[in-house]
Each structure stands twice: as C-alpha cells, then as structure tokens.
PDB file of N, CA, C and O in Angstrom:
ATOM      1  N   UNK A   1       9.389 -39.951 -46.149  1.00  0.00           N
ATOM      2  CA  UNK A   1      10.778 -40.341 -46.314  1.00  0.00           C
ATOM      3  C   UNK A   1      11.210 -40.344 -47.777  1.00  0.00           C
ATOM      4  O   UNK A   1      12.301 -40.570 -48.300  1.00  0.00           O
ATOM      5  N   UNK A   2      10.188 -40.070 -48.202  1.00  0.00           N
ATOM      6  CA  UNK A   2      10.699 -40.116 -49.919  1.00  0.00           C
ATOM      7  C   UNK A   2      11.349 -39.227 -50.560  1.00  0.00           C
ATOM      8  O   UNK A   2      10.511 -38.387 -50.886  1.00  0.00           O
ATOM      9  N   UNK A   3      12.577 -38.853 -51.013  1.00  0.00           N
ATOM     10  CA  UNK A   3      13.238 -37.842 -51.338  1.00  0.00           C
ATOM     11  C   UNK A   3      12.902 -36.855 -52.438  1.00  0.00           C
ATOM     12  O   UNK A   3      13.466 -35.797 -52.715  1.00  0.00           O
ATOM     13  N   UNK A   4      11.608 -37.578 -53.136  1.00  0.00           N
ATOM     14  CA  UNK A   4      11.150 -36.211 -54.482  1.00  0.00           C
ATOM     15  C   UNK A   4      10.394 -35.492 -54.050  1.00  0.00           C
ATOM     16  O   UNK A   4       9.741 -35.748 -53.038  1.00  0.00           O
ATOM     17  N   UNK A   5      10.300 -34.422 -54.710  1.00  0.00           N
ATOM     18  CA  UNK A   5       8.891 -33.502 -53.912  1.00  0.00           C
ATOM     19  C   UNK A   5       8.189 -34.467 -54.842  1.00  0.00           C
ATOM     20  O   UNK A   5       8.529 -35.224 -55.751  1.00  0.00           O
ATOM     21  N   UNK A   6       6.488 -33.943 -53.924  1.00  0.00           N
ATOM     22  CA  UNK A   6       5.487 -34.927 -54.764  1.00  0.00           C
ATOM     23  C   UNK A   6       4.142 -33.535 -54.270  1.00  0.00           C
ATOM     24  O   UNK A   6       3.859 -33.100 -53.154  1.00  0.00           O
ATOM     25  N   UNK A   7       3.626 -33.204 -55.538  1.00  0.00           N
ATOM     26  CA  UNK A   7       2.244 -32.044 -55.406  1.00  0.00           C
ATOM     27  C   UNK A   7       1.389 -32.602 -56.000  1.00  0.00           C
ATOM     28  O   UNK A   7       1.737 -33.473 -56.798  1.00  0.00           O
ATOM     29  N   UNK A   8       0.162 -32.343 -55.848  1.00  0.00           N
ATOM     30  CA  UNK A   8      -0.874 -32.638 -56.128  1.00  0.00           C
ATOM     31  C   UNK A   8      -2.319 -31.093 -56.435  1.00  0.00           C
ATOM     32  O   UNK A   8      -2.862 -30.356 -55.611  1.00  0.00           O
ATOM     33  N   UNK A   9      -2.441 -31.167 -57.673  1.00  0.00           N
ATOM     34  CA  UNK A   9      -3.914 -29.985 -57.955  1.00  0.00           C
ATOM     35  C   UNK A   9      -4.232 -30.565 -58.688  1.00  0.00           C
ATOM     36  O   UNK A   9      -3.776 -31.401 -59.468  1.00  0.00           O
ATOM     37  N   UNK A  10      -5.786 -29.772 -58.290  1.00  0.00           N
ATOM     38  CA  UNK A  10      -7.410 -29.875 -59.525  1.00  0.00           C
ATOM     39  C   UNK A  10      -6.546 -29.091 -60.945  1.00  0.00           C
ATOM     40  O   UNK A  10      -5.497 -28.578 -61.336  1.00  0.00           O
ATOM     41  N   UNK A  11      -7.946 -29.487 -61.295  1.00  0.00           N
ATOM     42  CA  UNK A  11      -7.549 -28.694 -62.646  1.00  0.00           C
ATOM     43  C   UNK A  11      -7.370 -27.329 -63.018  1.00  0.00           C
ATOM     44  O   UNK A  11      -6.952 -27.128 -64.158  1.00  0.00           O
ATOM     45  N   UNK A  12      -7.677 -26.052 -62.056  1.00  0.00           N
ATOM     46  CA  UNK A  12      -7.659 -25.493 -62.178  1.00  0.00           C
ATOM     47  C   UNK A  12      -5.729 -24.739 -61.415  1.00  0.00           C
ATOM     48  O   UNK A  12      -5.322 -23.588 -61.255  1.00  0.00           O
ATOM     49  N   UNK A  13      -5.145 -25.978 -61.184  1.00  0.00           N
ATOM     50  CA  UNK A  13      -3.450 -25.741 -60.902  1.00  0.00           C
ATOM     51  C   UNK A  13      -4.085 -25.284 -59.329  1.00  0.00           C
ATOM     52  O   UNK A  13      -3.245 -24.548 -58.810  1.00  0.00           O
ATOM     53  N   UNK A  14      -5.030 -25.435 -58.601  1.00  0.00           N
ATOM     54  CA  UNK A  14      -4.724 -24.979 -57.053  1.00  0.00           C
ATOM     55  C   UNK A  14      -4.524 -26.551 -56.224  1.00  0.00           C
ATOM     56  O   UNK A  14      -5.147 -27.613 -56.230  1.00  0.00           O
ATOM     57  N   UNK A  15      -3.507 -26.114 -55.652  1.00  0.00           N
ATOM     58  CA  UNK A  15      -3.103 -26.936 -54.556  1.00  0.00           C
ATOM     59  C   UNK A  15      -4.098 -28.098 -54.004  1.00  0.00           C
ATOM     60  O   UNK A  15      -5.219 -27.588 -53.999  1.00  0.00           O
ATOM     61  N   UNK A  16      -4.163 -29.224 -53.612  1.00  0.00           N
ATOM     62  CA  UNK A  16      -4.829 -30.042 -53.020  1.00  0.00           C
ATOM     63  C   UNK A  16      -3.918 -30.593 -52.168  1.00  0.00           C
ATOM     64  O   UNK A  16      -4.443 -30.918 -51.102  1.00  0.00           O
ATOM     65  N   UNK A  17      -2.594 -30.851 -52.246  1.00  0.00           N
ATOM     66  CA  UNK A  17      -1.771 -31.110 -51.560  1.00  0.00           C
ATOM     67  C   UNK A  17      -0.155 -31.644 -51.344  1.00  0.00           C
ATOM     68  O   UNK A  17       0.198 -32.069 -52.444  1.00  0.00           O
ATOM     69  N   UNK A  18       0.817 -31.769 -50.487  1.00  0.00           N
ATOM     70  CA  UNK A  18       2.035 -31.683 -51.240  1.00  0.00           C
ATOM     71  C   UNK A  18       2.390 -32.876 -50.186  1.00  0.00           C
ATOM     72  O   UNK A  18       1.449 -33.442 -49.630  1.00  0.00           O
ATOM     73  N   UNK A  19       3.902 -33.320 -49.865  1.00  0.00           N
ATOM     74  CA  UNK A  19       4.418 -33.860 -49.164  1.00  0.00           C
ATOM     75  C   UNK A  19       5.237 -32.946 -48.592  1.00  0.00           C
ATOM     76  O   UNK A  19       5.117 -31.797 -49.018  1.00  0.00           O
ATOM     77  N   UNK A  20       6.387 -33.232 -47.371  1.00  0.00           N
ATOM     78  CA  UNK A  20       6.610 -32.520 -46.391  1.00  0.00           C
ATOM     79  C   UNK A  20       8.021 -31.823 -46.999  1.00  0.00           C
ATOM     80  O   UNK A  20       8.568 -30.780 -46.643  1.00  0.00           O
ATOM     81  N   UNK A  21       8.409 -32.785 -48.050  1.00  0.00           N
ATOM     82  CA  UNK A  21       9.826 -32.467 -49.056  1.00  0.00           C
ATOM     83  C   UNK A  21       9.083 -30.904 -49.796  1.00  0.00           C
ATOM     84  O   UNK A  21       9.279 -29.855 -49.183  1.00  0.00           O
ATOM     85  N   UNK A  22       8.380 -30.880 -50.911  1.00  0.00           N
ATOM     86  CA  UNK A  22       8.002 -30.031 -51.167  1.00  0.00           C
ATOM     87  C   UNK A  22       7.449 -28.778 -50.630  1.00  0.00           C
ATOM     88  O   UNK A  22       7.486 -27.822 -51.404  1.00  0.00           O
ATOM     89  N   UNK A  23       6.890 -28.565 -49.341  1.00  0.00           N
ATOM     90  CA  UNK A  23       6.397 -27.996 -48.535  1.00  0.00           C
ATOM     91  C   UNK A  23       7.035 -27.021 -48.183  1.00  0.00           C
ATOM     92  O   UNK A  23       6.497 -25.921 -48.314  1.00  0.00           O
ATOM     93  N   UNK A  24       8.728 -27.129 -47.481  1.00  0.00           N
ATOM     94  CA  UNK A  24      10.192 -27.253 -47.583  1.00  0.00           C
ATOM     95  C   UNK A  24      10.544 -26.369 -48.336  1.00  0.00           C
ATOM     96  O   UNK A  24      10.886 -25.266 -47.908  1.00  0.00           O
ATOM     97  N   UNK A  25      10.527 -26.757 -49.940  1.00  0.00           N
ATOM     98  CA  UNK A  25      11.356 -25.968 -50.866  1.00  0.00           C
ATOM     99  C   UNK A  25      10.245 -24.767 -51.196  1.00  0.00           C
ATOM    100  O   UNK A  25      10.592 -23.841 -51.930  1.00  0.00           O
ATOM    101  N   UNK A  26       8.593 -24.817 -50.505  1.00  0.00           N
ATOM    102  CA  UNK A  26       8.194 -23.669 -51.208  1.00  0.00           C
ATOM    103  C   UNK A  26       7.844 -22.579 -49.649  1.00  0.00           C
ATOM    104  O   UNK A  26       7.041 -21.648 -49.697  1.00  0.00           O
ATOM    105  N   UNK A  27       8.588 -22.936 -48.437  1.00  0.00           N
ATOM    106  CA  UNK A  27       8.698 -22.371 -47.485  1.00  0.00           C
ATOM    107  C   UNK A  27       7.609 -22.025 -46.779  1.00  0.00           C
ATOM    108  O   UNK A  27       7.135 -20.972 -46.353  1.00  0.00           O
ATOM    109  N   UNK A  28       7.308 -23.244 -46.756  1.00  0.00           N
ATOM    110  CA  UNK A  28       6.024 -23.338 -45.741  1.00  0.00           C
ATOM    111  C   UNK A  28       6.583 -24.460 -44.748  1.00  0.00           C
ATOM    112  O   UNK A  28       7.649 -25.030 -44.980  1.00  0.00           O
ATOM    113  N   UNK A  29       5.681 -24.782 -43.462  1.00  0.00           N
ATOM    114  CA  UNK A  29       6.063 -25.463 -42.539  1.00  0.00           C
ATOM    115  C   UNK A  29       5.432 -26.501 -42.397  1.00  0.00           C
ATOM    116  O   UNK A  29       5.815 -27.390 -41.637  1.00  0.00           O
ATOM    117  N   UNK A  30       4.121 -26.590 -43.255  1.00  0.00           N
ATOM    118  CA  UNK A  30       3.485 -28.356 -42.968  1.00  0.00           C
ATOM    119  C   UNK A  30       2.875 -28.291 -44.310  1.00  0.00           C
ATOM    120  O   UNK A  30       2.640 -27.202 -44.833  1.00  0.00           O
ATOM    121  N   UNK A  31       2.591 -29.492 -44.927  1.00  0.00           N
ATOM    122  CA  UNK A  31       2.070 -30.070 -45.982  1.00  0.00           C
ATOM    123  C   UNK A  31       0.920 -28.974 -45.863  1.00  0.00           C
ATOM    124  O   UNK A  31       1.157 -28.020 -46.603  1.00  0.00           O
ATOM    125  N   UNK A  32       0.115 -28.886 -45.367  1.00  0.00           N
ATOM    126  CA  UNK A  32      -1.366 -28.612 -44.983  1.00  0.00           C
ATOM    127  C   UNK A  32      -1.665 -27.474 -45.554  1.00  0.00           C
ATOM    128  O   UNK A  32      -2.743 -27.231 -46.096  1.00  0.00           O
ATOM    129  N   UNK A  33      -0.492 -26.537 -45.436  1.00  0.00           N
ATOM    130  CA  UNK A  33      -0.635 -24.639 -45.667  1.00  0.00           C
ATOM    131  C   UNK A  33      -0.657 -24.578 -46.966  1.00  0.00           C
ATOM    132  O   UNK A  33      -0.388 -23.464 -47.417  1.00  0.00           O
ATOM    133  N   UNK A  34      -0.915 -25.500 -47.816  1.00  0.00           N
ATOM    134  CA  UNK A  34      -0.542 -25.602 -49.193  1.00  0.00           C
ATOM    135  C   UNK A  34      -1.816 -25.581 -49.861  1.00  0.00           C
ATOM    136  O   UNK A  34      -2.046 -24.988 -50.915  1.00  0.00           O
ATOM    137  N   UNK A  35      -2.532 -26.181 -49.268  1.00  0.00           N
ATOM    138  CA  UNK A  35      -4.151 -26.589 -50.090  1.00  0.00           C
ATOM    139  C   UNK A  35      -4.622 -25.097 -50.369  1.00  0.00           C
ATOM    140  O   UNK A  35      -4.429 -24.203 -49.545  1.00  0.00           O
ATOM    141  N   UNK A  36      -5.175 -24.916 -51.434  1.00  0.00           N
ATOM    142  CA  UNK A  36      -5.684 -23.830 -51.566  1.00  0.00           C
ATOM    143  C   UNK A  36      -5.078 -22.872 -52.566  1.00  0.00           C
ATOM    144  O   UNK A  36      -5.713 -21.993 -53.149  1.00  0.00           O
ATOM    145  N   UNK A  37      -3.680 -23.146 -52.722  1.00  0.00           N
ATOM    146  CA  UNK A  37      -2.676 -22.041 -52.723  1.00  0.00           C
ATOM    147  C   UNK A  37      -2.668 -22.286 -54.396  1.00  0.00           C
ATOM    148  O   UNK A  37      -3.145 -23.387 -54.671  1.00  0.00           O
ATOM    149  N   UNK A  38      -2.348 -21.713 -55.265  1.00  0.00           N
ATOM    150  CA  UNK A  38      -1.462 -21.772 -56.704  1.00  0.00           C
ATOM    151  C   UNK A  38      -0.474 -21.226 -56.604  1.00  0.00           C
ATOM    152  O   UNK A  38      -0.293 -20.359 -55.749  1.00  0.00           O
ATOM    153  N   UNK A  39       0.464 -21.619 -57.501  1.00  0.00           N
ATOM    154  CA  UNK A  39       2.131 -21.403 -57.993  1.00  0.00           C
ATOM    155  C   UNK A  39       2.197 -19.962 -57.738  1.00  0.00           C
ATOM    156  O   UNK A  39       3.384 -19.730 -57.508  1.00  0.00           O
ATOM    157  N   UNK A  40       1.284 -18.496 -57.635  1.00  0.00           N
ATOM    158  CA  UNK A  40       1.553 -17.613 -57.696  1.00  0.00           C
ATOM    159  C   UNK A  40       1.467 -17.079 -56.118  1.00  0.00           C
ATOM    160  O   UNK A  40       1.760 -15.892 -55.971  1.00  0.00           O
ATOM    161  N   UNK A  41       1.144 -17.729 -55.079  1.00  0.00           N
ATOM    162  CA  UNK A  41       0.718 -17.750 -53.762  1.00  0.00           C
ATOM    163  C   UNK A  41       2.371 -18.141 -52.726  1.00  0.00           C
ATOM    164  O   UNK A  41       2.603 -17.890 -51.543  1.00  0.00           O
ATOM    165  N   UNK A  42       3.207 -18.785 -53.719  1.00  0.00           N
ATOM    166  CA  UNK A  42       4.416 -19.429 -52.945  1.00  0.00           C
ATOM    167  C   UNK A  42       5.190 -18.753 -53.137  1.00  0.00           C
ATOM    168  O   UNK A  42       4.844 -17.588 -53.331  1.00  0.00           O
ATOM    169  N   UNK A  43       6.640 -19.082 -53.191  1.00  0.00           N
ATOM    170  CA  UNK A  43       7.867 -18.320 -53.456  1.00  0.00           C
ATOM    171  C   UNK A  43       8.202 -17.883 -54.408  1.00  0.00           C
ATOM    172  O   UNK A  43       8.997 -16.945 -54.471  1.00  0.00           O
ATOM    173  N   UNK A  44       7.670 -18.467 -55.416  1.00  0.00           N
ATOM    174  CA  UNK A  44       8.350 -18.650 -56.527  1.00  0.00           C
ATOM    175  C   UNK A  44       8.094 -17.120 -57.430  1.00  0.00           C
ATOM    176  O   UNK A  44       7.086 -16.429 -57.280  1.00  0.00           O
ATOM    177  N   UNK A  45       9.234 -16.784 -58.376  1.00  0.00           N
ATOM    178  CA  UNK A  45       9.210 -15.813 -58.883  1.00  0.00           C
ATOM    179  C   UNK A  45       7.932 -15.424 -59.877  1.00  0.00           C
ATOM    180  O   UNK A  45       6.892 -15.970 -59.509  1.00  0.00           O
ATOM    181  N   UNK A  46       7.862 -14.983 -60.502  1.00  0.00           N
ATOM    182  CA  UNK A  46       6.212 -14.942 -61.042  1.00  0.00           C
ATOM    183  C   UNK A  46       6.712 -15.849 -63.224  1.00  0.00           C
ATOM    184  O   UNK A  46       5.988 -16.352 -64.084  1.00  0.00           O
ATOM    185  N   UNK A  47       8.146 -15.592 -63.154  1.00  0.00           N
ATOM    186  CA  UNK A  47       8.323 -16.272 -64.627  1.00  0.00           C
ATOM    187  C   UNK A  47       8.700 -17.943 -64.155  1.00  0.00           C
ATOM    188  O   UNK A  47       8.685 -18.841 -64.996  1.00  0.00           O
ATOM    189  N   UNK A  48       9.007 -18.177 -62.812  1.00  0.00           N
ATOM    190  CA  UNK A  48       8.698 -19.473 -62.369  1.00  0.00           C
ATOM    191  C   UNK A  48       7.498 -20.177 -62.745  1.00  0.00           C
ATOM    192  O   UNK A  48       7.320 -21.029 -63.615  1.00  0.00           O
ATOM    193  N   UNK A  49       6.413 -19.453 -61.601  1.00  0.00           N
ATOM    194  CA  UNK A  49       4.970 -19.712 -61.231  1.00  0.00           C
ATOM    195  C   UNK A  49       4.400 -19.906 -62.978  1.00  0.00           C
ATOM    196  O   UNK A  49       3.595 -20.784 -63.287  1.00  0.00           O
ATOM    197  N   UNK A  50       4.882 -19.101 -63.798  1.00  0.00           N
ATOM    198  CA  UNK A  50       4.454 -18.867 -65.079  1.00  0.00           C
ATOM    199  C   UNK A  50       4.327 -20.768 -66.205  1.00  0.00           C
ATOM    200  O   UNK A  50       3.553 -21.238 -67.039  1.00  0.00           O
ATOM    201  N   UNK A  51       5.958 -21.348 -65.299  1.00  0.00           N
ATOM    202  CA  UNK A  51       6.983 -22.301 -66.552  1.00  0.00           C
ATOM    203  C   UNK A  51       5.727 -23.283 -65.561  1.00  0.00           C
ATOM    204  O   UNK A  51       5.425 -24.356 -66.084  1.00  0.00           O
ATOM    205  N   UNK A  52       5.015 -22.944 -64.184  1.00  0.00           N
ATOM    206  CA  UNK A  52       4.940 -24.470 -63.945  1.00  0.00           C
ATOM    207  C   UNK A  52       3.170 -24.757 -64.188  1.00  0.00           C
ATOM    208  O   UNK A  52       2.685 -25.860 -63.941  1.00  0.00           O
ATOM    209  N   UNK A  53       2.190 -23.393 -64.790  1.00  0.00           N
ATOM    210  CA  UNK A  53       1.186 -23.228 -64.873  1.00  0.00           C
ATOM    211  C   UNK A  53       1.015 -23.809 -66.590  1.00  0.00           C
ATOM    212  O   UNK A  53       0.026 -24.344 -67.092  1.00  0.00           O
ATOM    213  N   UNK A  54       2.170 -23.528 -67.152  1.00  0.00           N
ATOM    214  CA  UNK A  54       2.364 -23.799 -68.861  1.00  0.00           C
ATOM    215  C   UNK A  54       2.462 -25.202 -68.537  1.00  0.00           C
ATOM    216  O   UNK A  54       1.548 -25.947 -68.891  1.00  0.00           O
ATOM    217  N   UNK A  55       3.578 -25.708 -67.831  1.00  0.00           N
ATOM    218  CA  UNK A  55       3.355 -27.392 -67.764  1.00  0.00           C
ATOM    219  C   UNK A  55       2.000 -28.304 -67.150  1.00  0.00           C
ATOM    220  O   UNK A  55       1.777 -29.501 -67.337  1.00  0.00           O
ATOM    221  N   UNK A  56       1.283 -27.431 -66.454  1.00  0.00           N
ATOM    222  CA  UNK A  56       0.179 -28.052 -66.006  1.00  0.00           C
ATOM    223  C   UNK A  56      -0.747 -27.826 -67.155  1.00  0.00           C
ATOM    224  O   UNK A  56      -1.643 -28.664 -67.257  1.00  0.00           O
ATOM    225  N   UNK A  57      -0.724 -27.118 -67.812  1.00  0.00           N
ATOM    226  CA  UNK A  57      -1.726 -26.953 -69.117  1.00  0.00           C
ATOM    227  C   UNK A  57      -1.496 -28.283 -69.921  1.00  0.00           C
ATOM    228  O   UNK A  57      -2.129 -29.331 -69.796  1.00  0.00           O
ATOM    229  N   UNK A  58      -0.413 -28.005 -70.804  1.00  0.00           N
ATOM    230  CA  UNK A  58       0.160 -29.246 -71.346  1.00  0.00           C
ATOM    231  C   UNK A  58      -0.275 -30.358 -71.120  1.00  0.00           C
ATOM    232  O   UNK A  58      -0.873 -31.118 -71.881  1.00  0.00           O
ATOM    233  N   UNK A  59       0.170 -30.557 -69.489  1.00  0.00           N
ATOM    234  CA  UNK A  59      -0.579 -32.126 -69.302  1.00  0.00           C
ATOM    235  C   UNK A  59      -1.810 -32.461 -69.565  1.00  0.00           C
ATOM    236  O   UNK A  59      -2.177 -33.421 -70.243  1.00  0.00           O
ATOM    237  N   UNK A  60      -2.556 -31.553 -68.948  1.00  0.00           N
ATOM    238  CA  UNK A  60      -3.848 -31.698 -68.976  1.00  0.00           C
ATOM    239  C   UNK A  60      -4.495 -31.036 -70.028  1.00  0.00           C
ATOM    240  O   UNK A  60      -5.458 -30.326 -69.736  1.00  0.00           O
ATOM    241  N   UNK A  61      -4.068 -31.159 -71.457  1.00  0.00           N
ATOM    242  CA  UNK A  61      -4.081 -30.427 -72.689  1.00  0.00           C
ATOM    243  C   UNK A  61      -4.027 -32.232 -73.567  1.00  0.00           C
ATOM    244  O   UNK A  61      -4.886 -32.798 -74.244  1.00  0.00           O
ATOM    245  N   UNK A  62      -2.688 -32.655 -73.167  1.00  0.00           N
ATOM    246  CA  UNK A  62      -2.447 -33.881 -73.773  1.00  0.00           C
ATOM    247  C   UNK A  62      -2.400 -35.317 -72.645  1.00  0.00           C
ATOM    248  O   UNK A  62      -1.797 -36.383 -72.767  1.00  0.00           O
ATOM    249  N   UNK A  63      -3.180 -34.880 -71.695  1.00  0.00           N
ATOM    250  CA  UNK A  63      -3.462 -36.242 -71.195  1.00  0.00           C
ATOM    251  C   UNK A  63      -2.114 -37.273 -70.479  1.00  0.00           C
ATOM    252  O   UNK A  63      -2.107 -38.267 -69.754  1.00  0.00           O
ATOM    253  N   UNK A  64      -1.110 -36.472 -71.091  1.00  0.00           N
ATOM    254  CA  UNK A  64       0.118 -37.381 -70.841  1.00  0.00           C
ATOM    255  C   UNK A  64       1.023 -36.741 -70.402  1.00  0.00           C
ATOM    256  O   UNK A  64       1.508 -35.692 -70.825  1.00  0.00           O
ATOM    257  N   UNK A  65       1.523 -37.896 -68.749  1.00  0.00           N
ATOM    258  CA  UNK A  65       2.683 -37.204 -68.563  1.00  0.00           C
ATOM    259  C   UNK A  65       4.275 -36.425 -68.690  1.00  0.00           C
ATOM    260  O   UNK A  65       5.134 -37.183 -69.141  1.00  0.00           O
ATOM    261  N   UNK A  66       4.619 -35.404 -68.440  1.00  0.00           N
ATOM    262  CA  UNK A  66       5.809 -34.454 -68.450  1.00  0.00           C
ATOM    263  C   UNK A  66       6.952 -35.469 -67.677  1.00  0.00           C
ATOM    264  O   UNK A  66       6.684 -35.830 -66.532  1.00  0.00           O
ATOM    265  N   UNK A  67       8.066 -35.868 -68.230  1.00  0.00           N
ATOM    266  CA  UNK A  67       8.983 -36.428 -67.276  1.00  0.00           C
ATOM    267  C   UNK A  67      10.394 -35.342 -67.674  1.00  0.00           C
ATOM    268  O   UNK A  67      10.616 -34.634 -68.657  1.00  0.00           O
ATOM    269  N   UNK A  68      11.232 -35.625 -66.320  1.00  0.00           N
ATOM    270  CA  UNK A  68      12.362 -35.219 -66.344  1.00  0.00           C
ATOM    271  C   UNK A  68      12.295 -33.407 -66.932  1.00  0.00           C
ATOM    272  O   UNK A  68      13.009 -32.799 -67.730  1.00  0.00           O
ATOM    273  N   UNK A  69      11.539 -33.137 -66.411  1.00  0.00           N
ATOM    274  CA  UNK A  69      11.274 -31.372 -66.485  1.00  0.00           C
ATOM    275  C   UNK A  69      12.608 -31.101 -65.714  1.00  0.00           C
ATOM    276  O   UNK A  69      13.240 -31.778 -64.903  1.00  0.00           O
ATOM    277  N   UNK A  70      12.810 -29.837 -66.274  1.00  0.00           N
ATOM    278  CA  UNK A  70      14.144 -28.962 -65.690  1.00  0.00           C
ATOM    279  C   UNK A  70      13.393 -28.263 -65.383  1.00  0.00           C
ATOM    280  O   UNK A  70      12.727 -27.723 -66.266  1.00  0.00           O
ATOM    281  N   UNK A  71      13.120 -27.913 -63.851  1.00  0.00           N
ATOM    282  CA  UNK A  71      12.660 -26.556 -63.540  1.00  0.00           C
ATOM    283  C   UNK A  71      13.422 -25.063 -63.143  1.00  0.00           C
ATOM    284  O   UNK A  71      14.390 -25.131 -62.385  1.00  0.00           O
ATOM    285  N   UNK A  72      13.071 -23.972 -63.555  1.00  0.00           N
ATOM    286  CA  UNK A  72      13.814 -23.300 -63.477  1.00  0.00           C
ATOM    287  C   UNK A  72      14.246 -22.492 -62.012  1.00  0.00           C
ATOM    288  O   UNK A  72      14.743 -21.381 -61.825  1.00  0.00           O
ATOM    289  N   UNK A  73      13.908 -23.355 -61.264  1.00  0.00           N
ATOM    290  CA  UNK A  73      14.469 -23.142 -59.704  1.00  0.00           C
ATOM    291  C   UNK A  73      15.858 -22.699 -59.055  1.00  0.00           C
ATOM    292  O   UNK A  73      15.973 -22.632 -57.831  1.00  0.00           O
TER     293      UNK A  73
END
C-alpha cells in the first residue's frame, strides 16, 4: 500500500527485490520477476539503466545515502 517504489540489490546492482509499485513502472507483473534482473534487463532505455547504475556506484562508493534523485524517467 505504500505509494513509493521501493528496490532492493547486492552489490553488484542485480535485483534482490522490489515492491508491487515498482514492479508496475518497470512492466513486470509480480514483485518476484525482478530478482535476478539489472537496470539493463527492464524497460528502461540503456542512458536510463546507465543514470541508475552511476547512482548505485556512488552510494556504495560513499556509504551514504542519495535523496530526492530526479530520475530521468
């Protein structure tokens, strides 16, 4: 019921898992089809998949979280 998407990956940016909001916007039909997958596996354009592999670096570069990202969706 929660209205944000919410994802979850290892460190290597593959999927472990999403909620049913996110699931949704990357056009899949259950949380589940997601595990496994990276940013380049979904919809998303490949200079998308690109902005959200650079932000997962970052974080896990500096330990600290990214807020209020504009994604380029």
């Amino acid at each position: 019921v929660m209205p944000q998407c919410v994802v979850w990956k290892d460190r290597n940016s593959v999927f472990l898992g999403c909620n049913q909001k996110f699931a949704s916007i990357a056009g899949l039909e259950a949380p589940e089809q997601i595990v496994g997958k990276t940013d380049y596996d979904l919809a998303w354009k490949k200079e998308e998949a690109d902005f959200f592999r650079a932000c997962d670096a970052r974080v896990m570069e500096s330990n600290q979280a990214e807020l209020h990202i504009i994604e380029p969706q």
